[in-house]
VEXDREN-2710 file (C-alpha; in Angstrom, 1 decimal):
% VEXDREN-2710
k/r/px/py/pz
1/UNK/5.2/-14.3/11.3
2/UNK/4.8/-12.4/7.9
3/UNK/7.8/-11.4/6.8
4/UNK/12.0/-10.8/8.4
5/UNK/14.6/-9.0/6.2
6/UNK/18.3/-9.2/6.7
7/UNK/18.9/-7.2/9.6
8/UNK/15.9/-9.5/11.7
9/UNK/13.3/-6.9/11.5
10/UNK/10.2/-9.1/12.1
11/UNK/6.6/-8.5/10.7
12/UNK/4.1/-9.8/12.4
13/UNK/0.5/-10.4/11.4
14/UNK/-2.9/-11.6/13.1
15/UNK/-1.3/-11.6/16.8
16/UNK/-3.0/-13.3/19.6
17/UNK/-1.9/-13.3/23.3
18/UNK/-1.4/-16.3/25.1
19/UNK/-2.3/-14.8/28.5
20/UNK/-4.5/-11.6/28.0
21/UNK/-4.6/-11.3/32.3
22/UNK/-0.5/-10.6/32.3
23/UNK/-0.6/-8.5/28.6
24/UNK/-4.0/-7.1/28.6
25/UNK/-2.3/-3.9/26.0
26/UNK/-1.5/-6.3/23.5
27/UNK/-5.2/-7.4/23.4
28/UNK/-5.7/-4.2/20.5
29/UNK/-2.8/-5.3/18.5
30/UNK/-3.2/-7.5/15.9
31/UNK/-0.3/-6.3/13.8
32/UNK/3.3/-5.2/14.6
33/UNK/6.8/-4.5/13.5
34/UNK/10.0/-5.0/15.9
35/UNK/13.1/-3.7/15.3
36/UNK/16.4/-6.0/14.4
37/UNK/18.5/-4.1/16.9
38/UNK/16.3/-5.3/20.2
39/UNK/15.8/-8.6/19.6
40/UNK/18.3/-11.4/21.4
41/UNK/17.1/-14.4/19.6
42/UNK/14.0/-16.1/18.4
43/UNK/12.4/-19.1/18.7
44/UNK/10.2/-21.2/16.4
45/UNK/8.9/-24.6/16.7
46/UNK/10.5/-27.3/14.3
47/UNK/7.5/-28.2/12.6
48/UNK/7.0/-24.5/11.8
49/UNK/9.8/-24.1/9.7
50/UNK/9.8/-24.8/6.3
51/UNK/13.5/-25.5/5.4
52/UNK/13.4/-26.7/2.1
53/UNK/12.6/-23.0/1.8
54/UNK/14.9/-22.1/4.0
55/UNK/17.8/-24.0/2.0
56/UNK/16.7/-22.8/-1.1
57/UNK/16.6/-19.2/0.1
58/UNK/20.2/-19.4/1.1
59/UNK/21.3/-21.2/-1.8
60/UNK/19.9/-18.2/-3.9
61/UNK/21.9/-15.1/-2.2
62/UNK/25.3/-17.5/-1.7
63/UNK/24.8/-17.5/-5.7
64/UNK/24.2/-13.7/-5.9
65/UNK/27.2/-12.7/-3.6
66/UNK/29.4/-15.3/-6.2
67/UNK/27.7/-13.0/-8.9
68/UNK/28.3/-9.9/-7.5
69/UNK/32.3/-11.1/-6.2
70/UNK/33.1/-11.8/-10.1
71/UNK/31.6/-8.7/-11.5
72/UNK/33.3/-6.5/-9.4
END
């Protein structure tokens, strides 16, 4: 996964396909975009995820909303 913004538009980078017999399209692809709107949920194995950078992520835009809540 390269990259997901706010509304869960993934990024994804250097894709390979687990069973090229069922998905034999997707054997060309090796970069791809989906859209927020169509996906249901994701799943990522826990040793995957970094969440100290996950934590600190959302530490960072809880601060910014209290910054932008005062200024306005």
């Amino acid at each position: 996964m390269h990259s997901v913004d706010q509304f869960l538009n993934i990024k994804l980078t250097d894709i390979s396909v687990p069973d090229p017999d069922k998905y034999p399209h997707m054997l060309t692809v090796k970069n791809c975009f989906i859209r927020g709107s169509v996906i249901r949920y994701v799943q990522l194995p826990a040793e995957e995820v970094d969440t100290a950078l996950l934590q600190d992520a959302a530490r960072k835009e809880a601060a910014q909303g209290k910054q932008q809540l005062s200024a306005n």
